[in-house]
C-alpha positions in Angstrom: -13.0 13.5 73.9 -9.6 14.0 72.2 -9.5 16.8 69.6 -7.1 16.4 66.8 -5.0 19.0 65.7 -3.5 19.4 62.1 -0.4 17.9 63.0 -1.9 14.6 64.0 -3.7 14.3 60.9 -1.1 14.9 58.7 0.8 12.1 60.9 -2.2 9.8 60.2 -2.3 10.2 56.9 1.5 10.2 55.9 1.5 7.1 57.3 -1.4 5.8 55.3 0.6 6.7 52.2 3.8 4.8 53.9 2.1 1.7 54.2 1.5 1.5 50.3 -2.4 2.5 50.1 -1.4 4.6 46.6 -5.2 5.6 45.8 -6.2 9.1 46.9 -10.4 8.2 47.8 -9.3 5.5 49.7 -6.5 7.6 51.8 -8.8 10.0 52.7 -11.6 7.9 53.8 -9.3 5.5 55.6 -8.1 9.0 57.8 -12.1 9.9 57.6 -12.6 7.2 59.7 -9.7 6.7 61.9 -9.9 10.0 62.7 -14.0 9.3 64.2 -12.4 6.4 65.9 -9.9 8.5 67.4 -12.1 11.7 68.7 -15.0 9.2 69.9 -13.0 6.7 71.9 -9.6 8.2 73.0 -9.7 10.3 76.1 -8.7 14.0 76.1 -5.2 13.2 78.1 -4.9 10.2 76.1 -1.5 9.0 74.1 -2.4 9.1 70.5 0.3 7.9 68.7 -0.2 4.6 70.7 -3.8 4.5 70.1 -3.5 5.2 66.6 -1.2 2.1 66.4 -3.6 0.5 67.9 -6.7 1.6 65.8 -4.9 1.1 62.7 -4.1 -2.3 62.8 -7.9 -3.6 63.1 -7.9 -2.3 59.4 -6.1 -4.8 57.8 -4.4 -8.8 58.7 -1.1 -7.9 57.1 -0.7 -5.2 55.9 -2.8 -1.8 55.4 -2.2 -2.0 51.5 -4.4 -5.4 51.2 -7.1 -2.4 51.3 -6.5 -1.2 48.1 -6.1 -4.4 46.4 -9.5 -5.4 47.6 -10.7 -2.7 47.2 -9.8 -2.7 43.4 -11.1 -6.0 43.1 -14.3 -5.1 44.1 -14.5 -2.6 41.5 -13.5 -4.9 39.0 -15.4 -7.5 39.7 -18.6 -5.4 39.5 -17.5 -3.7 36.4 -16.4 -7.1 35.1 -19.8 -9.1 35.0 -21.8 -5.9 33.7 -19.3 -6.0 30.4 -19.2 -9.6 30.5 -23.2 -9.6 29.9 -22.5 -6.8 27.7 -20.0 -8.7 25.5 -22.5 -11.5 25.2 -25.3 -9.7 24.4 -23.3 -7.8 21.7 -21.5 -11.8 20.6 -25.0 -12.9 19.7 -26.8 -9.6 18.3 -24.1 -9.6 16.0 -23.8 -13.6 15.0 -27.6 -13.1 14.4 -27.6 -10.3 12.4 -24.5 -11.6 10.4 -26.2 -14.7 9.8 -29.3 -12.8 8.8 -27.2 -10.3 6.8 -25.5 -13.6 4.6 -29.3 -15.1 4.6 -30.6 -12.3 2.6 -27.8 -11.4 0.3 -27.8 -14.8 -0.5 -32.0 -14.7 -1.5 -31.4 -11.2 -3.0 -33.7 -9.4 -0.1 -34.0 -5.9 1.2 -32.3 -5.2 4.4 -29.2 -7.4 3.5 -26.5 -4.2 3.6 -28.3 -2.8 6.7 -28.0 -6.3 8.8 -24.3 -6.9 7.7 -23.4 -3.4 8.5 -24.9 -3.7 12.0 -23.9 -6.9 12.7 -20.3 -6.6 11.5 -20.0 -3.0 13.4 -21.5 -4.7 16.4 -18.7 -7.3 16.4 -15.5 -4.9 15.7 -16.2 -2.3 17.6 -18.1 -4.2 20.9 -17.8 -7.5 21.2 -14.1 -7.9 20.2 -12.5 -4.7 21.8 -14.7 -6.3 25.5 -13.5 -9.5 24.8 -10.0 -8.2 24.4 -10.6 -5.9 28.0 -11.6 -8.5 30.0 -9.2 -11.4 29.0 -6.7 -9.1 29.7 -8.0 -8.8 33.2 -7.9 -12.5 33.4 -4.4 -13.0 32.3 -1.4 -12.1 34.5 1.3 -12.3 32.2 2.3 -8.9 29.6 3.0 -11.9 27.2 -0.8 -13.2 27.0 -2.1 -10.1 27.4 -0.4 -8.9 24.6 -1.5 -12.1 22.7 -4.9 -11.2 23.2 -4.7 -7.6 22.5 -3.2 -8.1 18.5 -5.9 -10.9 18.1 -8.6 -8.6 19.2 -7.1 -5.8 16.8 -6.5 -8.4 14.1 -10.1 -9.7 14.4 -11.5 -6.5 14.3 -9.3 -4.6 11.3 -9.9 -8.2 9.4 -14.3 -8.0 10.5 -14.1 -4.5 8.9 -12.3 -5.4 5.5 -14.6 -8.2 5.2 -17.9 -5.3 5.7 -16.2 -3.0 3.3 -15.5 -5.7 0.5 -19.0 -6.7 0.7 -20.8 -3.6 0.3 -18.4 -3.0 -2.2 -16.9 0.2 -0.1 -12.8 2.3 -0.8 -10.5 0.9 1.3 -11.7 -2.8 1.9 -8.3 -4.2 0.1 -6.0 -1.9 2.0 -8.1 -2.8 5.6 -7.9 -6.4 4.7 -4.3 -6.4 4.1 -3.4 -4.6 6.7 -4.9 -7.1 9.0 -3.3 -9.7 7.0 0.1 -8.4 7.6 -0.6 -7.9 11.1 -2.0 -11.2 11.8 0.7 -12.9 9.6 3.8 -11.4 11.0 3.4 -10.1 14.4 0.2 -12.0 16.1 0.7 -15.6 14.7 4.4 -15.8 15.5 4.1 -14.8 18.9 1.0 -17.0 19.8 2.7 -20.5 18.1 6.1 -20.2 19.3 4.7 -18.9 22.8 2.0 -21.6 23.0 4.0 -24.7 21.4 6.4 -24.5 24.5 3.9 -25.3 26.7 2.9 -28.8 26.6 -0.6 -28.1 27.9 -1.3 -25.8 25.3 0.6 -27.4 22.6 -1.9 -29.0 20.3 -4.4 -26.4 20.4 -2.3 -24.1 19.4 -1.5 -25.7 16.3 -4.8 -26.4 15.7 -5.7 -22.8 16.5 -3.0 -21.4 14.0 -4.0 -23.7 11.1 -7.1 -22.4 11.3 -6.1 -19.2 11.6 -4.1 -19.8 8.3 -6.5 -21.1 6.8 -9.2 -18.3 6.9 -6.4 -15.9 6.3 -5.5 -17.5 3.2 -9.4 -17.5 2.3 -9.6 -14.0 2.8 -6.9 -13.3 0.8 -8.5 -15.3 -1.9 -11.0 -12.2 -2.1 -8.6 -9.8 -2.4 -7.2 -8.5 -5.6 -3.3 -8.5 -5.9 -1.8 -5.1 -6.9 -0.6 -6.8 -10.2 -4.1 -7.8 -10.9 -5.7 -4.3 -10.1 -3.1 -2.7 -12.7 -4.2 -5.2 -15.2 -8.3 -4.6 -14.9 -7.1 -1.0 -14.8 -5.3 -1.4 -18.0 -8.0 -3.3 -19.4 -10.3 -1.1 -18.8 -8.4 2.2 -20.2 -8.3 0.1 -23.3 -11.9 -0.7 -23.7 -12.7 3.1 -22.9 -10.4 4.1 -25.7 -11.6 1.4 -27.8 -14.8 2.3 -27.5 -14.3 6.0 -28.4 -13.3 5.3 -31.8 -16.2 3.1 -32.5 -18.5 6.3 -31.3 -16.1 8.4 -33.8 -16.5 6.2 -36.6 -20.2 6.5 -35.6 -20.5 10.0 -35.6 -18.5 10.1 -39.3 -21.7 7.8 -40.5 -24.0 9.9 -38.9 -22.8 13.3 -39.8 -23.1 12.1 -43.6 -26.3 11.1 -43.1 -28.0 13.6 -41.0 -29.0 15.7 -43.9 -31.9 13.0 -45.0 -34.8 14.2 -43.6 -36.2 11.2 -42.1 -33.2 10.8 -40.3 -33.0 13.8 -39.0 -36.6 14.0 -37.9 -36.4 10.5 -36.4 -33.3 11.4 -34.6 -33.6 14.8 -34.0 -32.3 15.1 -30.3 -29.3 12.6 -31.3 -26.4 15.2 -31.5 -27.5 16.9 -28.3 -28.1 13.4 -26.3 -24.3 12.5 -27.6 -22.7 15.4 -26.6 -24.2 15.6 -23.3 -23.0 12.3 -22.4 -19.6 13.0 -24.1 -19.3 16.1 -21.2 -20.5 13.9 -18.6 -18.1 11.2 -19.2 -15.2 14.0 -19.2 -16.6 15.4 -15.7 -16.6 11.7 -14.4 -13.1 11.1 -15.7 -11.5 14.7 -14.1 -13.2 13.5 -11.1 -11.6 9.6 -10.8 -8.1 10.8 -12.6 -7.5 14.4 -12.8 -7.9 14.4 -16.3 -10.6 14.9 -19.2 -9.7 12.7 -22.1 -7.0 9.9 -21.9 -4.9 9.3 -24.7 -3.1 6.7 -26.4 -0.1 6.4 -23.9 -2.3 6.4 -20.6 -0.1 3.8 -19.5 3.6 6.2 -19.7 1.4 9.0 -18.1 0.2 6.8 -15.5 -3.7 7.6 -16.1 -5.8 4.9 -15.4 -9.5 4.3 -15.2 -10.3 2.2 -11.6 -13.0 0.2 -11.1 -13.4 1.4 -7.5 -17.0 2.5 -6.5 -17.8 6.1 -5.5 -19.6 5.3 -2.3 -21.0 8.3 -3.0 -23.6 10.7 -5.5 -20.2 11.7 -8.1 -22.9 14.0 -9.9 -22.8 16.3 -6.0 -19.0 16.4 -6.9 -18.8 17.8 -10.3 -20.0 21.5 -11.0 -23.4 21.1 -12.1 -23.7 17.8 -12.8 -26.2 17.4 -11.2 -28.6 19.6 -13.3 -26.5 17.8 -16.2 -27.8 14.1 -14.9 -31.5 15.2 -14.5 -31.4 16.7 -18.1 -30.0 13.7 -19.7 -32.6 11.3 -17.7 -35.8 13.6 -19.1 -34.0 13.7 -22.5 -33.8 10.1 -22.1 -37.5 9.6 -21.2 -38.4 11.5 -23.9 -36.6 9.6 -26.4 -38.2 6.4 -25.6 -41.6 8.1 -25.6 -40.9 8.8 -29.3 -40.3 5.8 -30.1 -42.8 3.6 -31.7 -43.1 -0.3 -31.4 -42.9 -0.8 -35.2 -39.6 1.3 -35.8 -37.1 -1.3 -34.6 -35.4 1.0 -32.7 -33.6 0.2 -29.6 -35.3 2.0 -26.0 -31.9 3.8 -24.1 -31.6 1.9 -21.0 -32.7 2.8 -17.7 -32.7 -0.1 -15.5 -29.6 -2.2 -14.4 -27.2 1.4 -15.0 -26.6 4.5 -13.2 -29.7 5.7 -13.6 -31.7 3.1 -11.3 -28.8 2.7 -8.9 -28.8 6.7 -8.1 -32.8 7.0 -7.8 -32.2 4.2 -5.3 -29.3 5.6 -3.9 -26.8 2.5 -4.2 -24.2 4.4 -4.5 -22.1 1.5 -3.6 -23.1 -0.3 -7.4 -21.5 2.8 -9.3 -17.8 2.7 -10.2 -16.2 5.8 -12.6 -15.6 2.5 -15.5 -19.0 1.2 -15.3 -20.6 4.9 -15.3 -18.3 5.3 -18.2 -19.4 2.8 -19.8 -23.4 2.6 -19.7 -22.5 6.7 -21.1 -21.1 5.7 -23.7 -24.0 2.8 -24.8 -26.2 5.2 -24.7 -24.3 7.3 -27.5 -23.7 4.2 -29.4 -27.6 3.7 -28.8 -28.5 7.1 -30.5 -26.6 6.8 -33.2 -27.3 3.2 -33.8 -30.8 3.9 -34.2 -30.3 7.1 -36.4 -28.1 5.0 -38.8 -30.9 2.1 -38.7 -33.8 4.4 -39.1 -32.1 5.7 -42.5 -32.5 2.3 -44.4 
């Protein structure tokens, strides 16, 4: 039996490396073995070097390095049928759910956001980014792969602006136009002009990017221009400013009234209910624009009112206004309590408002204008029915 010395394996195994096998498991499990061959079948006077030679080339046809290319491809062949089940599954979980999601938005249905959520996750962060993984293994040239890798991140930044603009989430606009952009100026420019040079592929890639263009241009339809936000912003300012001179001419009425006594006793938690809601809606307006009270030239000072939603409780956010929300919705309670059928006065509203979208936490129904807004009805509510219960 021959017995190898260090010398002879470091032979063996720089000359594994100099025949182009570049992966370090497979180097040392190619000397592994010709090393067994070596000490079980070459005698102890024996040439080496010759019988190495010799042992080495009933490794490969050509050349040694056809190991490591095979050997890769078995790995990727096993890897690749596992995600390629996984992509499918994920392909049709997430058309399903989608389709479900749609279904029940569409009838009004609970479980609607959950399914749409799932179903649109599912398919931008699986099914596309797998999709994209194991075309790329299919395609040889940088070109396609790089094709398919902006459609996949297209597809999946557009999937995600589409999620976040139905469940009426921040950032949908900016997610959608950012896959716009993407999609418009790098990824279709690259796939028409690559694929209309191609004869094979030349009508469906016109077909493709119509299409493409088409549901682009749909999208876009949702999307509010920049132009238009500023002008619902503006419009909204207004009405808030509008609104708080109807309360002050309100409060003039009711303050020279106040002193009748049936007034007072029918309306006797009005001032408190007003001001209340007069501090909330100054907490909600620090908390969407830095500020407690806009003024006249909102628009010079750039303060705006957005319709955005929270996505969130905004009571957690402001310094007790929490404590501040569950007193005005007992207040509230007990003000309609006190209120008899025969006095024609109006209930304050609970349902359809803030109120019924927090106990339900649906957060995503409350933006800073419409919370704003359903404040201030009911302060024109209370004083309303104080100036109506005077006649």
């Amino acid at each position: 039996m021959f017995k190898l010395k260090d010398k002879h394996i470091d032979y063996i195994l720089n000359d594994i490396r100099a025949r182009g096998v570049e992966m370090e498991d497979l180097q040392y499990n190619l000397l592994d073995h010709v090393c067994c061959i070596i000490e079980q079948n070459l005698g102890e006077t024996g040439d080496f070097e010759n019988f190495y030679q010799n042992t080495i080339k009933t490794f490969y046809k050509k050349e040694l390095w056809e190991l490591e290319e095979e050997t890769i491809s078995l790995i990727i062949f096993k890897n690749y049928y596992t995600m390629k089940k996984i992509m499918l599954f994920s392909g049709i979980a997430s058309a399903f759910l989608v389709a479900v999601g749609i279904l029940f938005k569409f009838m009004h249905w609970p479980g609607a956001g959950i399914s749409l959520v799932l179903g649109i996750s599912l398919s931008s962060l699986l099914f596309l980014p797998l999709m994209f993984v194991l075309r790329v293994k299919e395609k040889q040239s940088r070109r396609d792969k790089l094709i398919t890798g902006l459609g996949a991140l297209a597809g999946s930044v557009l999937s995600m602006g589409i999620l976040f603009k139905i469940m009426h989430w921040p950032g949908a606009n900016m997610l959608g136009m950012g896959a716009m952009l993407l999609m418009a100026f790098v990824f279709l420019p690259i796939y028409f002009f690559t694929g209309i040079r191609n004869p094979e592929t030349k009508v469906n890639t016109i077909v493709s990017s119509a299409l493409i263009i088409i549901g682009c241009g749909l999208f876009m339809a949702l999307i509010r221009s920049p132009k238009g936000s500023l002008m619902i912003k503006v419009r909204d300012t207004y009405s808030y400013l509008r609104d708080q001179e109807i309360l002050e001419k309100e409060r003039i009425l009711f303050k020279n009234l106040k002193n009748d006594s049936v007034v007072y006793k029918t309306t006797l938690k009005t001032e408190a209910l007003d001001a209340l809601c007069e501090e909330m809606k100054a907490d909600v307006l620090e908390l969407s624009t830095g500020v407690r009270k806009i003024e006249a030239n909102f628009e010079a000072n750039n303060q705006f009112i957005d319709d955005g939603t929270f996505g969130f409780d905004p009571f957690e956010q402001i310094p007790s206004g929490k404590q501040k929300y569950q007193t005005l919705v007992t207040e509230i309670d007990k003000y309609n309590q006190s209120l008899s059928a025969e006095s024609g006065l109006l209930p304050l509203p609970t349902r359809s408002n803030f109120i019924e979208y927090l106990s339900k936490s649906q957060f995503n129904l409350i933006t800073s204008s419409g919370l704003i807004d359903q404040l201030t009805q009911i302060q024109m509510l209370v004083l309303q029915n104080a100036l109506i219960s005077s006649k």
